[in-house]
C-alpha positions as CSV (number, residue, x, y, z in Angstrom):
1,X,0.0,0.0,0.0
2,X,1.2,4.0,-0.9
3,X,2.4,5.5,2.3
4,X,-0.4,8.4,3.9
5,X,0.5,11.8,5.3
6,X,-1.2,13.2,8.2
7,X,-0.6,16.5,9.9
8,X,-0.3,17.0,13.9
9,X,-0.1,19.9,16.0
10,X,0.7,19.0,19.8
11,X,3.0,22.0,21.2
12,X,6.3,22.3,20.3
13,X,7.3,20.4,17.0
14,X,10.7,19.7,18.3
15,X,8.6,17.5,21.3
16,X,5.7,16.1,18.7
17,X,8.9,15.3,16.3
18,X,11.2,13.3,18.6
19,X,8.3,11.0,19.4
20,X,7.1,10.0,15.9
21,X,10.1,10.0,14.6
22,X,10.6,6.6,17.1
23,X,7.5,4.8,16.2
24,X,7.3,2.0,14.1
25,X,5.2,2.5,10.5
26,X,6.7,6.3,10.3
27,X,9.0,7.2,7.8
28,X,9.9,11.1,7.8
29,X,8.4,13.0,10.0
30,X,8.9,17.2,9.0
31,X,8.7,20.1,11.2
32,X,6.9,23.4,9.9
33,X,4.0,25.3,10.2
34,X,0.3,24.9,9.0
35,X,-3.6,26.5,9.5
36,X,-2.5,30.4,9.5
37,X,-3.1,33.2,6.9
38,X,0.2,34.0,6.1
39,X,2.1,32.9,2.9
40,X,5.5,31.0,3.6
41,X,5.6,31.8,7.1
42,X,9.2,31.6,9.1
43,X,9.8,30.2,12.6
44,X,10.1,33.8,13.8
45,X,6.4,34.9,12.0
46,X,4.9,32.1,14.1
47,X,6.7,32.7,17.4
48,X,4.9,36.6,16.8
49,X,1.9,35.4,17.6
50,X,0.0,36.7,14.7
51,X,-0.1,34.5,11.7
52,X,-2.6,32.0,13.2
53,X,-0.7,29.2,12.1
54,X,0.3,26.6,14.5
55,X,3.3,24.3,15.1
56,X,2.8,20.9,13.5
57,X,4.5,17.7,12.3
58,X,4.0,16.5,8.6
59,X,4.1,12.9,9.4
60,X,4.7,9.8,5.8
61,X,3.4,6.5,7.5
62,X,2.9,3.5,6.2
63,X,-0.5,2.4,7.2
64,X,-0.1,-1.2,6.6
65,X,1.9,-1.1,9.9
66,X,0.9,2.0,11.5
67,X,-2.8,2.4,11.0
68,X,-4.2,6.2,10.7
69,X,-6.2,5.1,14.3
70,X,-3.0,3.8,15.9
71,X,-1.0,7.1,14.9
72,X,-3.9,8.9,16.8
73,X,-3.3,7.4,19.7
74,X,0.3,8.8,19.7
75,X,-1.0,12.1,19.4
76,X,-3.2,11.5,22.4
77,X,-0.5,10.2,24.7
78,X,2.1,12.5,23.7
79,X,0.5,15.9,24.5
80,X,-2.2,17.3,26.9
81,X,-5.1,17.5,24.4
82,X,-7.2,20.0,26.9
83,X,-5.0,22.9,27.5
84,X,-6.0,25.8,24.6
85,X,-3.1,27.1,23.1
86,X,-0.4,25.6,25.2
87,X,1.3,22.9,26.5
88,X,3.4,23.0,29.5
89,X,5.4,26.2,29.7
90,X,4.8,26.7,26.0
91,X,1.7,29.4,25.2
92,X,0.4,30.4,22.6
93,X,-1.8,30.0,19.1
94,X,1.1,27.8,17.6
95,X,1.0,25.4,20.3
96,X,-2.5,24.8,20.1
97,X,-3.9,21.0,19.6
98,X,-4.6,20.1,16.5
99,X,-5.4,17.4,13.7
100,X,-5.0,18.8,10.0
101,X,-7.2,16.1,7.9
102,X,-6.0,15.1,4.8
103,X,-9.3,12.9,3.5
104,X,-12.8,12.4,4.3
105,X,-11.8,9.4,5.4
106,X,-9.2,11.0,8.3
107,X,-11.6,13.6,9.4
108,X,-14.3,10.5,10.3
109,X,-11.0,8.6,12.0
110,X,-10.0,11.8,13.6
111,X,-13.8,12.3,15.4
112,X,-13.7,9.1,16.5
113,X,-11.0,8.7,18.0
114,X,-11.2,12.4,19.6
115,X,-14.5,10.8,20.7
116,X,-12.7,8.0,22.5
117,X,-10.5,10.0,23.8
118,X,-12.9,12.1,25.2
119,X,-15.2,9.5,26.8
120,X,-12.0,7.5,27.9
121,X,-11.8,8.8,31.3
122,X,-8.5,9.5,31.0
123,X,-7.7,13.3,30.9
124,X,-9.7,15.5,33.9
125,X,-11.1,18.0,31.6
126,X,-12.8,17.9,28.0
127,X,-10.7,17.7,25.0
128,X,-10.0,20.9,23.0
129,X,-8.0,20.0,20.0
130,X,-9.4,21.3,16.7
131,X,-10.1,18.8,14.0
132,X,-9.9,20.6,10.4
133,X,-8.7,20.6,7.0
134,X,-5.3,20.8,6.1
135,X,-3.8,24.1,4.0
136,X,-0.7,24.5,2.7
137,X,2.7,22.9,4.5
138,X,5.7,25.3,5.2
139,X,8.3,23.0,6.2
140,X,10.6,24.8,9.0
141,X,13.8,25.6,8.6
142,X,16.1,23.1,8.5
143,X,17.7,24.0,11.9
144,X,14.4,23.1,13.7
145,X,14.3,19.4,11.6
146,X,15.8,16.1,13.6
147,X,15.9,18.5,16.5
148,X,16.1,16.6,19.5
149,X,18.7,14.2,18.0
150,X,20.9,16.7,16.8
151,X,20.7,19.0,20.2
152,X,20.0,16.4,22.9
153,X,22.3,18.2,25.4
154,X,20.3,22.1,24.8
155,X,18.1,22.8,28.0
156,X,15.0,22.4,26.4
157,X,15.6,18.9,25.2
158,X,17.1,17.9,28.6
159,X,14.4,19.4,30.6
160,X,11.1,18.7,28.5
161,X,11.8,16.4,26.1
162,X,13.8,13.8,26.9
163,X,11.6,13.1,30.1
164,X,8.4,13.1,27.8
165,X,10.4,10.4,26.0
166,X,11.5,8.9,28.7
167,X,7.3,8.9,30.3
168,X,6.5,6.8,26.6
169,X,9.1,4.1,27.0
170,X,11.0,5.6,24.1
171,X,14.6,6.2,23.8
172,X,15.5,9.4,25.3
C-alpha cells in the first residue's frame, strides 16, 4: 500500500517530532507550520503570535503497519489535548492542539477517536483540539528538523523532552 501523510499539531514540534520520529510505520516525519493566513511563514512569523498558524509535524506512515487510528493514539499520549493554546510552559496559538485532515476518510478517524478519547476517562477536563482541513505545509527551517537528535544536550531537550520520552518508553 502507498504511504499516507497526516498532519499533527501537539505543542512544540521539536517534542511532537522526537516521538514519531521513534515509532514503528513512520517514515519522515517534517517540522513546519500549518492553519495560518500568512504565505510561507518563518519560525520567527509564528513565534509573533500573529499569523494564526500553528506548530505541527508533517508525518509519511505506512498504514499497513501503523494504522491512521494507531497514529492517533500517539498524538493523544504525547500531549495534553485540553489545555487551549499551550502545552506545558509553551503558550500560545502555535502550540495549540490540533489534527490537519487530509481525507474524508481521516476527518471520520479523527472524530472518533477524539471521541474515544474524550469518553475514555482519561484526561480530567474535556478535549480541546481542533479537527480541520489541512492548508498549505511550510516545512521549518532546517535548523528546527531532527531537532532533538541533533541537540539532545540544549536545555529544552534535557528538561522537557527527553523526560516526555523517557514517560513513553521511548529512547530518550
Amino acid at each position: 500500500m502507498a504511504m499516507e501523510t497526516a498532519t499533527l499539531a501537539a505543542g512544540c514540534f521539536w517534542c511532537v517530532e522526537a516521538v514519531l520520529q521513534q515509532v514503528d510505520g513512520v517514515q519522515a516525519v517534517v517540522s513546519g507550520f500549518m492553519g495560518g493566513r500568512t504565505a510561507h511563514p518563518t519560525y520567527e512569523d509564528i513565534c509573533r503570535g500573529d499569523t494564526n498558524h500553528a506548530e505541527v509535524v508533517q508525518v509519511e506512515f505506512d498504514p499497513d503497519v501503523l494504522p491512521y487510528a494507531e497514529l492517533l493514539e500517539w498524538f493523544w499520549r504525547l500531549h495534553d489535548p485540553t489545555t487551549l493554546n499551550r502545552q506545558g510552559a509553551d503558550v500560545g496559538t502555535q502550540y495549540r492542539s490540533a489534527i490537519f485532515v487530509h481525507s474524508p476518510e481521516q476527518r471520520a478517524e479523527a472524530e472518533r477517536s477524539k471521541a474515544a478519547a474524550d469518553a475514555s476517562g482519561r484526561f480530567a477536563r474535556p478535549i480541546v483540539t481542533e479537527i480541520t482541513d489541512a492548508g498549505p505545509f511550510t516545512a521549518a527551517d532546517l535548523k528546527h528538523q531532527d531537532y532533538y537528535r541533533r541537540n539532545r544536550e540544549q536545555a529544552y531537550c534535557a528538561i522537557v523532552i527527553a523526560p516526555k520520552l523517557d514517560k513513553l518508553g521511548l529512547d530518550a
